[in-house]
N, CA and C atoms as a LAMMPS dump frame, in Angstrom:
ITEM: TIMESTEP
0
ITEM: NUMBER OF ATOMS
153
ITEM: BOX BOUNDS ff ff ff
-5.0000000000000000e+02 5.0000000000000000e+02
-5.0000000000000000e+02 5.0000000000000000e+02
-5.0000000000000000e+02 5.0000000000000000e+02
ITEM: ATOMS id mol type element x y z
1 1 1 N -13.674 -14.382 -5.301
2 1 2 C -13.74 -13.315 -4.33
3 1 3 C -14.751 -12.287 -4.852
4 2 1 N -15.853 -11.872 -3.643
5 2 2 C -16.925 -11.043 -4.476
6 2 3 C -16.62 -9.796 -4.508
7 3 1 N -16.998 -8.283 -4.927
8 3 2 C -16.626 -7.588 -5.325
9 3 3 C -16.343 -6.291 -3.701
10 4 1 N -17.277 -7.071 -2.928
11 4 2 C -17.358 -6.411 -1.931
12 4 3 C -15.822 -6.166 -0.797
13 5 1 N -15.719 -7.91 -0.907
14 5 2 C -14.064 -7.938 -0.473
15 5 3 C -12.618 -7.464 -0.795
16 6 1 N -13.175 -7.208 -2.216
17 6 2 C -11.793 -6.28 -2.987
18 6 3 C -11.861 -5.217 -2.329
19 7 1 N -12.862 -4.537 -2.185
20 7 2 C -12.985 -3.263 -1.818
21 7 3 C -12.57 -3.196 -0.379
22 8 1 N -12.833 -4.046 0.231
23 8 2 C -12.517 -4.184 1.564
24 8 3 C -10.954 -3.856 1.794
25 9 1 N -10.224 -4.366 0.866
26 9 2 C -8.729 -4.986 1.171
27 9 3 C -8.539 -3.784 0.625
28 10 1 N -9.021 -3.112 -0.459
29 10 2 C -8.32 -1.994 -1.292
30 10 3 C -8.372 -0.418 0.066
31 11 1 N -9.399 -0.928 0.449
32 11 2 C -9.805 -0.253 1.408
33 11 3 C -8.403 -0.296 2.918
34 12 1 N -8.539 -1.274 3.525
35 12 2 C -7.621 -1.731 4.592
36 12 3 C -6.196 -1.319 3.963
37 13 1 N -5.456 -1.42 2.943
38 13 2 C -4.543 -1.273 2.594
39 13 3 C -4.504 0.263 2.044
40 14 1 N -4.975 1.262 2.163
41 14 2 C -4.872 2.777 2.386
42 14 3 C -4.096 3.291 3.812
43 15 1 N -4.243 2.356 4.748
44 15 2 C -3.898 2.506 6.462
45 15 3 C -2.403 2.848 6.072
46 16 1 N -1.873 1.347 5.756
47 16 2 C -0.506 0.848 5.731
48 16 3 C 0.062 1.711 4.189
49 17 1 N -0.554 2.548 3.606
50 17 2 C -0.157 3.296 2.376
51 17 3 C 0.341 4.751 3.331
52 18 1 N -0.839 5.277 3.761
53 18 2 C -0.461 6.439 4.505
54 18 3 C 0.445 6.269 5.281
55 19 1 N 0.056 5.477 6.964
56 19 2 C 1.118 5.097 8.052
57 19 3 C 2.631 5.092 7.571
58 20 1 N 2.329 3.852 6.851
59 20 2 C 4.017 3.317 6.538
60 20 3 C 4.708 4.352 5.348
61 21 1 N 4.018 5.326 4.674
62 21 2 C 4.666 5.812 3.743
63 21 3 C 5.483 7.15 4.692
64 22 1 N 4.668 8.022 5.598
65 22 2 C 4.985 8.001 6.406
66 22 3 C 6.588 8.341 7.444
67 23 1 N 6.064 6.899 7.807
68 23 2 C 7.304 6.314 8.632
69 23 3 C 8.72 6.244 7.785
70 24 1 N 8.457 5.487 6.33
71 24 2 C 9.591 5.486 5.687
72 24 3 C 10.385 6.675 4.825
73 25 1 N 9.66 7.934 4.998
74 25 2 C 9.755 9.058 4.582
75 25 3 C 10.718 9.592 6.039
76 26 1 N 9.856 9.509 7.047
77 26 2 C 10.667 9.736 8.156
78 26 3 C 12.786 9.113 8.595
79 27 1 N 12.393 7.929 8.04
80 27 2 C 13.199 7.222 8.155
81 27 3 C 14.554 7.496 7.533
82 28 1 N 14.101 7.698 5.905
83 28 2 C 15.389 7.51 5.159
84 28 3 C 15.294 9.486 4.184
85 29 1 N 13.973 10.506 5.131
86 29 2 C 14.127 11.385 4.358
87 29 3 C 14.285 12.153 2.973
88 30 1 N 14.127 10.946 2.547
89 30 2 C 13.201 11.47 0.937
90 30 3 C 12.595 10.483 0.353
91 31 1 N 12.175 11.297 -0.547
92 31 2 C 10.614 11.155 -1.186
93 31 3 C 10.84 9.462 -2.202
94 32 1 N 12.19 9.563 -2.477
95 32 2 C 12.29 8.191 -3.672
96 32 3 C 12.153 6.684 -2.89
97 33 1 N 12.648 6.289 -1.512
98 33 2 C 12.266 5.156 -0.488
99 33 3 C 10.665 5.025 -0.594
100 34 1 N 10.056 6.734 -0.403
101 34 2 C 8.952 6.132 0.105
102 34 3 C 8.008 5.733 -0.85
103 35 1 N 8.246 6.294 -2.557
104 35 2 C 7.636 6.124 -3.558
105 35 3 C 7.828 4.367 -3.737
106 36 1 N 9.236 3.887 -3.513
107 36 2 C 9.457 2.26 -3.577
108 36 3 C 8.546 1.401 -3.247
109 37 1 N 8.112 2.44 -1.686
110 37 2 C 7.137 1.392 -0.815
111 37 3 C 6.111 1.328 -1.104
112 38 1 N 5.387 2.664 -1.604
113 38 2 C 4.316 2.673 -2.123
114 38 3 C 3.736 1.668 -3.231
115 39 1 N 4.86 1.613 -4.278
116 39 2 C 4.928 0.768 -5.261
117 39 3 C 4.658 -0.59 -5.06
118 40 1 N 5.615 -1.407 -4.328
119 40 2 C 5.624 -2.649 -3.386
120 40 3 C 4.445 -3.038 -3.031
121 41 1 N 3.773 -1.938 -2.433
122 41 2 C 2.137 -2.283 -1.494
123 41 3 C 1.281 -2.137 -2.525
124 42 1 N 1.537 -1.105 -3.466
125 42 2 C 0.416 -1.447 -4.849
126 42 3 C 0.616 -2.526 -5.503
127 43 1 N 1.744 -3.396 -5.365
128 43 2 C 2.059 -4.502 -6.447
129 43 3 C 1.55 -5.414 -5.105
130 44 1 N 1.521 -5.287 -4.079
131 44 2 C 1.114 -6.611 -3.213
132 44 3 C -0.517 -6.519 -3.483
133 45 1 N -0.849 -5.331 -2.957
134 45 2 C -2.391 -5.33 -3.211
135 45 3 C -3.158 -5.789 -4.747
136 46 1 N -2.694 -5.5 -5.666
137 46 2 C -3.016 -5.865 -6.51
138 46 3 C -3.229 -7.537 -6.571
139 47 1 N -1.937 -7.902 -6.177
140 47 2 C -1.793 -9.603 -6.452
141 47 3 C -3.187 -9.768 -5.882
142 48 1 N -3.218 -9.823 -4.686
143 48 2 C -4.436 -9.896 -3.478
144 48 3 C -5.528 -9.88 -4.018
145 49 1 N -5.922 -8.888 -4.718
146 49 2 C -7.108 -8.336 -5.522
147 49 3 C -6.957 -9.521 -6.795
148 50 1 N -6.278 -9.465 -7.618
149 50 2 C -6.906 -10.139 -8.675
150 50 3 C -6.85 -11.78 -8.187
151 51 1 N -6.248 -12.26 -7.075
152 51 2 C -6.394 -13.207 -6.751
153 51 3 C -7.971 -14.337 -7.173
């Protein structure tokens, strides 16, 4: 994967960082859910990336 596409994805996956952090802040009203999710999507993105 060339270097351009990481960036791409690292990029695309800021949407679903903001949006959904968000929503799940909304949801369950504090800050420790939404830090989870955050976490989750950095550990997915990553995989993705060093793929």
């Amino acid at each position: 994967m060339d270097t351009s596409r990481r960036l791409a994805i690292l990029v695309f996956s800021a949407v679903p960082a903001i949006v959904g952090g968000g929503i799940v802040y909304a949801i369950f009203g504090s800050l420790t859910p939404m830090w989870i999710y955050e976490a989750l999507l950095l550990v997915t993105m990553g995989a993705l990336v060093s793929r």
